[in-house]
C-alpha positions in Angstrom: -65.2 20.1 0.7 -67.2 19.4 -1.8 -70.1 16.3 -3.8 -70.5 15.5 -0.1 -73.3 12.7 1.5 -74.9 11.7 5.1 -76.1 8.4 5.4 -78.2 6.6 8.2 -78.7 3.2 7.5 -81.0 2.2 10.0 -82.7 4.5 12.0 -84.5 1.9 14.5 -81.3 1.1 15.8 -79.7 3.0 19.2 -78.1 4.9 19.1 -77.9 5.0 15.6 -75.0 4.4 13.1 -74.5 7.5 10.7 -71.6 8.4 7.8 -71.0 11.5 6.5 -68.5 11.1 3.6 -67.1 14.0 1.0 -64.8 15.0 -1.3 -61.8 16.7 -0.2 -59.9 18.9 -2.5 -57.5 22.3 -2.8 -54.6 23.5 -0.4 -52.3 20.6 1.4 -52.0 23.3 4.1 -56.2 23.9 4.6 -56.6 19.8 4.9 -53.6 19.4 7.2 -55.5 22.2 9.1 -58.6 20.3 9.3 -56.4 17.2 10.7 -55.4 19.3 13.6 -58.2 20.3 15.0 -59.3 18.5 18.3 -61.8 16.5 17.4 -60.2 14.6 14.5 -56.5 15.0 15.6 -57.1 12.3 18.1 -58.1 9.8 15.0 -55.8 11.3 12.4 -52.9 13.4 12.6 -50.1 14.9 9.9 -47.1 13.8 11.9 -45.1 16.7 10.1 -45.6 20.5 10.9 -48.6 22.4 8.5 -46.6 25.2 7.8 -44.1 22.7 6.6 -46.1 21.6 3.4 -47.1 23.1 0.2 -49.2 21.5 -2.9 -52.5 20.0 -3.4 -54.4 17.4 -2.2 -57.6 15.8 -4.0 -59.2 12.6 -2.5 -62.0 11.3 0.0 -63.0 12.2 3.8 -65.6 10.0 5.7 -66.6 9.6 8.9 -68.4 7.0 11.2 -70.3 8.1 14.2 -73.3 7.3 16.3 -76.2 10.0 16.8 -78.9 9.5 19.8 -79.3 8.7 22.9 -76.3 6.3 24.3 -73.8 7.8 21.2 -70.4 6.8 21.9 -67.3 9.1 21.1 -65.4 5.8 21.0 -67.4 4.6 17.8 -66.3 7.6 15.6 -63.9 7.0 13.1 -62.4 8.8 10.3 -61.1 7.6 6.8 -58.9 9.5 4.4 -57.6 8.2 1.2 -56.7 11.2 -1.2 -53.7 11.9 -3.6 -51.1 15.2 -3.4 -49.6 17.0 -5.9 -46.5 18.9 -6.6 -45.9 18.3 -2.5 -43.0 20.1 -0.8 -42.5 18.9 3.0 -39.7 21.2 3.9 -36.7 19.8 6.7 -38.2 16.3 6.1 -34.3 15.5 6.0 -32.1 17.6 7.8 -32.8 20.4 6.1 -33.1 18.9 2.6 -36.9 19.1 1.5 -39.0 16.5 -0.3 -40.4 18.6 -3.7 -42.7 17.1 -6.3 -44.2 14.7 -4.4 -46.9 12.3 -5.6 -48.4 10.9 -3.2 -51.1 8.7 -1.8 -52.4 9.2 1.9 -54.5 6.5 3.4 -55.6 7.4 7.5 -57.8 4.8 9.1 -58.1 2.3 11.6 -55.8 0.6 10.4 -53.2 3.9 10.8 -51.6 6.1 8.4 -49.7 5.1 5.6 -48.7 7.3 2.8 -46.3 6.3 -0.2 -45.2 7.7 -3.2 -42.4 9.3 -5.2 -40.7 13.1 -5.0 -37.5 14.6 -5.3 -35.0 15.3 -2.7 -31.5 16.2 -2.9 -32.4 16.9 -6.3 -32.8 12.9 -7.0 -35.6 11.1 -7.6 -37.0 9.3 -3.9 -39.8 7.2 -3.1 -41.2 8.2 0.2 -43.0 5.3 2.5 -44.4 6.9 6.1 -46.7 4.6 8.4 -47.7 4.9 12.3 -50.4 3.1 13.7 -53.7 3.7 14.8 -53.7 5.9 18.0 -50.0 6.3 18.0 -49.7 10.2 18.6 -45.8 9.6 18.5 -43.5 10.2 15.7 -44.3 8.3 12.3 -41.9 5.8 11.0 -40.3 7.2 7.7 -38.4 4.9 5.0 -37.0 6.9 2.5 -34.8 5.7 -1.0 -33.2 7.7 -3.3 -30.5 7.6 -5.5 -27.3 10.1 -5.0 -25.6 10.9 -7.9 -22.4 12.6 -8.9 -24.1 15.9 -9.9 -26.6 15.4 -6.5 -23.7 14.8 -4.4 -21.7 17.9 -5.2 -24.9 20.3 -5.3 -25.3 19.1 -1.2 -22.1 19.2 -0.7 -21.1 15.3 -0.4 -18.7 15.2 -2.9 -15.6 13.1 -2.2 -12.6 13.0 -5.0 -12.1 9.7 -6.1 -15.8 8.3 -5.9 -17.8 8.4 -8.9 -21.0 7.2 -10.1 -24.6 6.4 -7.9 -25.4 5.9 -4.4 -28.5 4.0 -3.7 -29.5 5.6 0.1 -32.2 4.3 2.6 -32.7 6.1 4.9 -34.9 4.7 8.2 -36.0 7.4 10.4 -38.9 9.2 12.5 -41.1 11.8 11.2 -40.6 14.5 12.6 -36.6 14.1 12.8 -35.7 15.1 16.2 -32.7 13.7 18.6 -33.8 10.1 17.7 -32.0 7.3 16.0 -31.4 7.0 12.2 -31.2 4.2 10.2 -29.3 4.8 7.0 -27.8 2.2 4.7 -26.0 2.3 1.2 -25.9 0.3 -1.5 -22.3 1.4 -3.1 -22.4 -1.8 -6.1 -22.6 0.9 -8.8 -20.3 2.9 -7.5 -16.6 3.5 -8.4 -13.5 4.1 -5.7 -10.7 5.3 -7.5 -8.4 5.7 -4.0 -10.6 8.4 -2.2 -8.2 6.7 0.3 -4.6 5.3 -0.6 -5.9 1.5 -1.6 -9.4 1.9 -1.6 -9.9 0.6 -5.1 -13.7 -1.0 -6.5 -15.0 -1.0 -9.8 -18.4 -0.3 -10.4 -20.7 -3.1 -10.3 -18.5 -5.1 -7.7 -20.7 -5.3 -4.5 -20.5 -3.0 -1.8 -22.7 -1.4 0.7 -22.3 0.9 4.0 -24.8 1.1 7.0 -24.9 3.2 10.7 -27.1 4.7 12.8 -27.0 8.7 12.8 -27.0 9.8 16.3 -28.2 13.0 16.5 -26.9 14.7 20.1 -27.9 18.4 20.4 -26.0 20.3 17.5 -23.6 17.3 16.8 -23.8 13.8 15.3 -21.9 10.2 15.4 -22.2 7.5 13.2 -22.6 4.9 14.9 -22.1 0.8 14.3 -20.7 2.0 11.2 -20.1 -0.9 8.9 -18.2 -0.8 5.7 -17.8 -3.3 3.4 -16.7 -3.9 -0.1 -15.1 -7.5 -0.3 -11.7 -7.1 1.0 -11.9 -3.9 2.1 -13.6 -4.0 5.4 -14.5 -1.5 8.3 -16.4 -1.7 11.7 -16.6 1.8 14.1 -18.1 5.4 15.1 -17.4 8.5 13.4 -18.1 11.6 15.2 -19.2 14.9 13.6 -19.2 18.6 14.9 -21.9 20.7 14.2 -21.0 22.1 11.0 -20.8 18.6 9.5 -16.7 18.7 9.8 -15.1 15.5 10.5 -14.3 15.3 14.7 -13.4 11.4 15.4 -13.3 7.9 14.5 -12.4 4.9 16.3 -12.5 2.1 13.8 -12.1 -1.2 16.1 -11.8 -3.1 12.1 -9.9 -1.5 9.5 -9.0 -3.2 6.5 -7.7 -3.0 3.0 -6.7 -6.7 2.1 -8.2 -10.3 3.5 -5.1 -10.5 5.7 -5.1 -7.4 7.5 -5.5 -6.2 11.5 -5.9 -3.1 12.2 -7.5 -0.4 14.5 -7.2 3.3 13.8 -8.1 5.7 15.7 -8.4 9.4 14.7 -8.6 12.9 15.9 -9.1 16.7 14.6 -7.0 18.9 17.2 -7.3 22.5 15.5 -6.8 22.0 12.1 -4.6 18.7 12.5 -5.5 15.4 12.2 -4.4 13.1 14.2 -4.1 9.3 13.6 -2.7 6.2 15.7 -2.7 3.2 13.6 -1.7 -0.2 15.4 -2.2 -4.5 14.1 -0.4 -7.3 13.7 -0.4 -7.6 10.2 -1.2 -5.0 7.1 -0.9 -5.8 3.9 0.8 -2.8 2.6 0.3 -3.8 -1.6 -3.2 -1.9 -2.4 -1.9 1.8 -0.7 1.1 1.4 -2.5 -0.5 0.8 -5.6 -3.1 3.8 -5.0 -0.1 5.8 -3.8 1.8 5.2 -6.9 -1.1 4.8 -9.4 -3.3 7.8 -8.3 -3.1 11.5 -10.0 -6.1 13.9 -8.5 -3.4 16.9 -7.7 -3.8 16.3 -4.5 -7.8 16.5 -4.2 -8.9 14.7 -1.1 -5.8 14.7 1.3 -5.3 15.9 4.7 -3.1 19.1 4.9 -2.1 18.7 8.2 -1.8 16.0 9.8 0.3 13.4 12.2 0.9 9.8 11.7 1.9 6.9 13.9 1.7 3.5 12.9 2.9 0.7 13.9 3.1 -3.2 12.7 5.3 -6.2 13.1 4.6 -7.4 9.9 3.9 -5.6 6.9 3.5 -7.1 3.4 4.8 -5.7 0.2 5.1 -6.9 -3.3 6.5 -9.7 -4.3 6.1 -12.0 -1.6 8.4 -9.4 0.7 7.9 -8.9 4.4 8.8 -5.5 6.3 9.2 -6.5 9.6 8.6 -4.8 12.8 8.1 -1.3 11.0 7.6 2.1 12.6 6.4 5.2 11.4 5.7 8.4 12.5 4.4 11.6 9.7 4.1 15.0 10.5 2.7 17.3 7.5 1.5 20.6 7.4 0.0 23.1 4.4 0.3 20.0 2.4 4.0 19.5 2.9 5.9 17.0 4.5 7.5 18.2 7.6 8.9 15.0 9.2 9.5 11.6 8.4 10.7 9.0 10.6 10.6 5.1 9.5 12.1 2.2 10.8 11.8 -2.0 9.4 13.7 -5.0 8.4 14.0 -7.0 5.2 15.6 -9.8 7.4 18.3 -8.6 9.1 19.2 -5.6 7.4 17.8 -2.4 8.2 15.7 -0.1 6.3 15.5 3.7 7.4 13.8 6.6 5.8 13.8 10.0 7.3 13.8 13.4 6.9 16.7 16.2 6.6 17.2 20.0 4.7 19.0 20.5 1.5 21.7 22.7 1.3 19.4 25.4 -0.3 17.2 24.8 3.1 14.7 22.3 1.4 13.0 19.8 2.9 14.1 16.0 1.4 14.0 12.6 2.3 17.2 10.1 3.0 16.3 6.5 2.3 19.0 3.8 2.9 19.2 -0.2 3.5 21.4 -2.4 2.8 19.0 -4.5 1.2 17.8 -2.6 -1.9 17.1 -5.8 -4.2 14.0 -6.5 -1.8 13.3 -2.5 -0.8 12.4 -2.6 -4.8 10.8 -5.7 -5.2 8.9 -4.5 -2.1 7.7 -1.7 -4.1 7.6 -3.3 -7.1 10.2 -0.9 -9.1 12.4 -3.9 -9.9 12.0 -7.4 -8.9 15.3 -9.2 -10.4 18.0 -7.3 -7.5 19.6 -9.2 -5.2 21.4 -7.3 -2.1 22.7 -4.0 -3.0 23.4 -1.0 -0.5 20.8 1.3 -1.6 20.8 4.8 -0.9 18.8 7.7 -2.4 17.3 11.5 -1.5 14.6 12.6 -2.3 13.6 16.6 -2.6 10.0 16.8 -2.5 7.6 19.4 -4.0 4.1 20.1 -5.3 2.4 16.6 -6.3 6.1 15.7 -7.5 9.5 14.4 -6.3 12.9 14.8 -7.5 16.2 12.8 -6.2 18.8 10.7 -6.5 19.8 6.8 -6.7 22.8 5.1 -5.8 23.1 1.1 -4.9 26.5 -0.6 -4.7 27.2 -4.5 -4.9 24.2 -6.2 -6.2 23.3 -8.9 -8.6 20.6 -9.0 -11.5 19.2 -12.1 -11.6 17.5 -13.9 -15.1 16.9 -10.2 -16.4 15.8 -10.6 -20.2 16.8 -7.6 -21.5 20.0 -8.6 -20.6 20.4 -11.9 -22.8 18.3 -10.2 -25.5 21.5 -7.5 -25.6 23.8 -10.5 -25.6 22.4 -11.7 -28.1 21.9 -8.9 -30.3 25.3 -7.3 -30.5 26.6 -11.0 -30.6 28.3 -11.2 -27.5 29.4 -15.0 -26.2 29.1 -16.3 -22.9 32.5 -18.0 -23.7 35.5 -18.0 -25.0 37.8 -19.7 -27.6 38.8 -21.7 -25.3 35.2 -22.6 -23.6 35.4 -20.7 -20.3 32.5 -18.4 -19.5 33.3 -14.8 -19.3 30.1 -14.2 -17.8 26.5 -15.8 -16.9 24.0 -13.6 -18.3 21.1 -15.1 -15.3 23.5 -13.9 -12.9 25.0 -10.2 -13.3 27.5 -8.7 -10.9 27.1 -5.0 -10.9 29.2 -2.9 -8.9 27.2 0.3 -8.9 24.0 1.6 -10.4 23.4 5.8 -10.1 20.8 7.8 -11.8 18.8 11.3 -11.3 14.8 10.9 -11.6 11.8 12.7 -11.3 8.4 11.1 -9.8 5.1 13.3 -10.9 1.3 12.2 -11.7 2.4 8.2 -12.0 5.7 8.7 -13.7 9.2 7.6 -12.9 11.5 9.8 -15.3 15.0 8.5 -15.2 18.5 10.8 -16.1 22.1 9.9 -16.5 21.8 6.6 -15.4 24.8 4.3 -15.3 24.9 0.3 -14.0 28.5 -1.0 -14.2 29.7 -3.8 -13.4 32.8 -5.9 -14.3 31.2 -7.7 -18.0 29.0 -5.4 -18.9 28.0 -1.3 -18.5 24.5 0.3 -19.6 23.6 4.2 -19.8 19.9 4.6 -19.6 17.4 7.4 -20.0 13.6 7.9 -20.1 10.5 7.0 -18.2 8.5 4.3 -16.6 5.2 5.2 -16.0 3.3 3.3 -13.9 -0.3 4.4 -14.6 -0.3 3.6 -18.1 1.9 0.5 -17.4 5.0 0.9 -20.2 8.0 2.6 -20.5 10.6 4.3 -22.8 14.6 3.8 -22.1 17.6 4.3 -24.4 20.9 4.3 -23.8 24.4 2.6 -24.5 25.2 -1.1 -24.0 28.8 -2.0 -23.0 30.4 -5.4 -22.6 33.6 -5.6 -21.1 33.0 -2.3 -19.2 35.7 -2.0 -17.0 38.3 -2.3 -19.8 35.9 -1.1 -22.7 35.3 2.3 -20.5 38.8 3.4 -19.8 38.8 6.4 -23.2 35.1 7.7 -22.1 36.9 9.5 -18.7 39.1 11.3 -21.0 37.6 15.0 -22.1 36.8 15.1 -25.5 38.3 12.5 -26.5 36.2 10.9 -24.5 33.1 12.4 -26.2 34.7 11.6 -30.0 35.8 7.8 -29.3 33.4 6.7 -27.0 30.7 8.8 -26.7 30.8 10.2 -23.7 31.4 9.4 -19.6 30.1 6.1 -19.0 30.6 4.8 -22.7 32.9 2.7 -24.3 34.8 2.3 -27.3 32.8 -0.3 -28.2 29.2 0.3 -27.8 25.3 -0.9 -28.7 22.9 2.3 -28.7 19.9 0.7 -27.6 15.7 1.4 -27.2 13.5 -0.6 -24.3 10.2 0.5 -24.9 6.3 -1.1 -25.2 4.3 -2.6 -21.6 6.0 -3.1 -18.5 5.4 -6.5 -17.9 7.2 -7.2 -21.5 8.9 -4.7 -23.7 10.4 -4.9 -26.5 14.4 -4.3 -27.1 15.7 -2.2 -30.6 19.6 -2.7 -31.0 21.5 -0.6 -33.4 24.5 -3.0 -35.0 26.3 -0.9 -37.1 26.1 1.5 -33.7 28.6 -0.9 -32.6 31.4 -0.1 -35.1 30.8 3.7 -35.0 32.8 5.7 -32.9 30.9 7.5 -30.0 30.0 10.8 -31.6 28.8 9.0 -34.4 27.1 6.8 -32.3 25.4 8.9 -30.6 24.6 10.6 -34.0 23.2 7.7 -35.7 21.2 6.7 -32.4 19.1 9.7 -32.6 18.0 8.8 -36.4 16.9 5.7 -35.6 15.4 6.3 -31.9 18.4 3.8 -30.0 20.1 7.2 -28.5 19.7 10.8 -27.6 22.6 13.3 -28.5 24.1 14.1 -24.9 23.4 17.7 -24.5 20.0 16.5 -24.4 20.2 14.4 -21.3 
């Protein structure tokens, strides 16, 4: 204490008015001292414990009291209006601290208000505390600060697949005991890049989160959580056990599209997961897209865990409806351990489930009858129509392998298709006029090819469609991520008369190429964006035989030689 004065104004008056006022200066801990003792704790208080702080202080004390005859204790009054320094109130979060606070405290009659800035979780905060005058309770805390990437992983926040800042604000009593707290976040600068299957924002695009932290002994719920981020929407609690690991939720609103209704419900048994997912309607397009799209080796998944959901309607691509679908999920260690799904495209069935390989490997067996809309569902290939579709699938770390087949379908106004027509100069008709085949409409008797799925990217092997007017071989990749793809292969028209030599061994090979090839053949290139690439025909490919074909493709990028395949 220090420059300090007393003051009577008027010493005729009783009892008599007096102020002693001085400067205050040195250790937060001495002055929060001071504040505790008896006499002035009743006027003003630090609502945090002393041995909690660290830093300086500088500023102004005074006090108002009456001396005399007739003083009243009622009449005293204290004032405080100083500054701190390099503050550190430790657990003033959880146990996060606020350090490097600068900060101005201001006790009167009005109350106590002190505001400023610091650092906690390593970001800068502002810090606003008020209580009234008298109020010996908790102080009412309002706390901003902004979370970033390299804040989030030091506390141990981080989540794969969200990036950029979180604006907090957090509402709470001071001291932080088993009270409600207030905590919203402003998520517009943030970016979701599927920390869930779907849950897609750019940042900038509005989005916030709010709930109440209820803090119950050693656990914690967030209640009235509310998400929201335009279409993606999500109303509920969220229980925590003591060591901050995920317990429950119970989400009475879960959304990922305008159209959906859903609940979920989830809960940790062991080290399982557990989820129930039921609605009327869920819009199945964005968690397809962030299932197919997404590539963080498996970062932010649930290694074990069991699925049931259920819908009757569930909305794909493409304007397709899965109706009345059932699925139940078992995984554990990361693998798939059981897969059982049921729906209709119509009236034809479409059922996915699991089996073992020969070698003992786990794989899945897909099959419908209705593999034109199974695709466009997905949106592989939207130009099918019917086709019995089967395929299995072996499935490993972050990648799958399988196989394709689908028998009696149509291709419908496919472009690549006229664009071959009209490349290697094939005509719709005959001499005589009559239409040997409508290139819109394309009957194909079977399709089969081997592929590989892995990080966004559909590699395709030995494929073969056939059909009665035309045959293609194909090869390459479609990768979804990047949004193009690479094929080559062999265009045949006439293909059930034009393939009879490529069945024969090596001559096979020497006339026509190889199995699947013809006589007479186009070695061809599809390559550039998915939503339009561009076709590279070989003409003279067509007069070659197949060996020189093939030969002649791998100069000019229209063929690879078949050991290569």
């Amino acid at each position: 204490l220090s420059s300090g004065r007393f003051l009577i104004a008027d010493s005729a008056v009783r009892p008599t008015p007096a102020m002693v006022e001085v400067d205050v200066g040195g250790d937060v801990e001495a002055v929060a001292d001071i504040l505790t003792l008896p006499a002035i704790a009743e006027h003003a208080s630090v609502p945090v414990a002393t041995g909690a702080l660290k830093g300086t202080i500088e500023g102004r004390l005074r006090v108002d009291f009456e001396t005399g005859s007739g003083a009243r204790d009622e009449a005293t009054t204290f004032a405080i209006d100083a500054t701190t320094s390099n503050l550190v109130v430790d657990n003033l979060i959880g146990k996060e601290k606020l350090e490097g606070g600068t900060l101005r405290v201001v006790a009167d009659r009005v109350g106590l208000r002190v505001n400023g800035s610091g650092r906690i979780f390593n970001a800068p905060a502002t810090l606003d505390v008020r209580r009234p005058f008298g109020d010996k309770g908790a102080a009412q805390a309002v706390v901003a600060f902004t979370f970033d990437d390299a804040a989030r992983q030091r506390a141990g926040y981080a989540i794969a697949g969200v990036n950029g800042p979180i604006l907090a604000t957090i509402r709470t009593p001071i001291p932080v005991e088993n009270v409600e707290t207030q905590i919203e976040l402003d998520l517009t600068r943030t970016n979701f890049d599927n920390p869930l299957p779907g849950l897609v924002k750019p940042a900038g695009k509005p989005a916030k989160a709010s709930f109440n932290l209820m803090r119950r002994g050693e656990a914690m719920a967030l209640e009235q959580f509310v998400f929201d981020a335009g279409p993606t929407q999500a109303q509920g609690v969220i229980e925590f056990a003591r060591d901050g690991a995920f317990r429950a939720v119970r989400l009475a609103q879960a959304r990922l599209s305008p159209g959906d209704d859903m609940r979920v419900e989830a809960q940790r048994s062991g080290d399982t997961v557990k989820i129930v997912a039921r609605g009327t309607n869920f819009d199945a397009r964005p968690m397809m897209q962030g299932l197919l799209r997404a590539d963080r080796g498996g970062k932010g998944t649930i290694d074990n865990l069991e699925l049931d959901f259920k819908s009757p309607i569930v909305t794909g691509h493409n304007k397709q409806i899965l109706s009345n679908v059932e699925l139940k999920m078992e995984r554990r260690g990361g693998k798939l351990r059981a897969l059982a799904l049921t729906g209709f495209f119509g009236r034809e069935q479409l059922t996915v489930g699991t089996d073992r390989s020969a070698d003992g490997a786990s794989q899945m067996e897909i099959s419908t009858n209705d593999g034109g809309s199974l695709l466009s569902f997905l949106d592989i290939y939207r130009k099918m129509d019917s086709g019995a579709l089967s395929a299995t699938v072996q499935l490993g770390q972050n990648r799958a392998d399988g196989a394709l087949r689908i028998r009696d379908f149509f291709v419908r106004g496919e472009p690549t298709v006229r664009q071959l027509m009209a490349q290697s100069g094939t005509a719709r008709t005959d001499d005589r006029g009559n239409y040997r085949f409508d290139p819109d409409l394309v009957r194909v008797g079977r399709l089969e090819s081997e592929f590989g799925w892995t990080g966004g990217q559909l590699a395709v092997r030995d494929g073969v469609l056939s059909g009665p007017e035309i045959g293609l071989t194909f090869d390459g990749y479609i990768d979804f991520q990047r949004e193009k793809l690479d094929l080559v292969g062999t265009y045949v028209p006439a293909y059930a008369l034009n393939s009879l030599l490529s069945n024969i061994p090596v001559v096979g090979v020497v006339l026509a190429g190889g199995q699947h090839e013809g006589v007479f053949g186009l070695s061809y290139r599809l390559y550039g964006a998915l939503a339009s690439p561009s076709i590279n025909v070989n003409p003279l490919s067509a007069i070659a035989p197949g060996l020189m074909r093939k030969i002649m493709g791998v100069i000019d990028g229209t063929a690879r030689m078949p050991q290569e395949r």
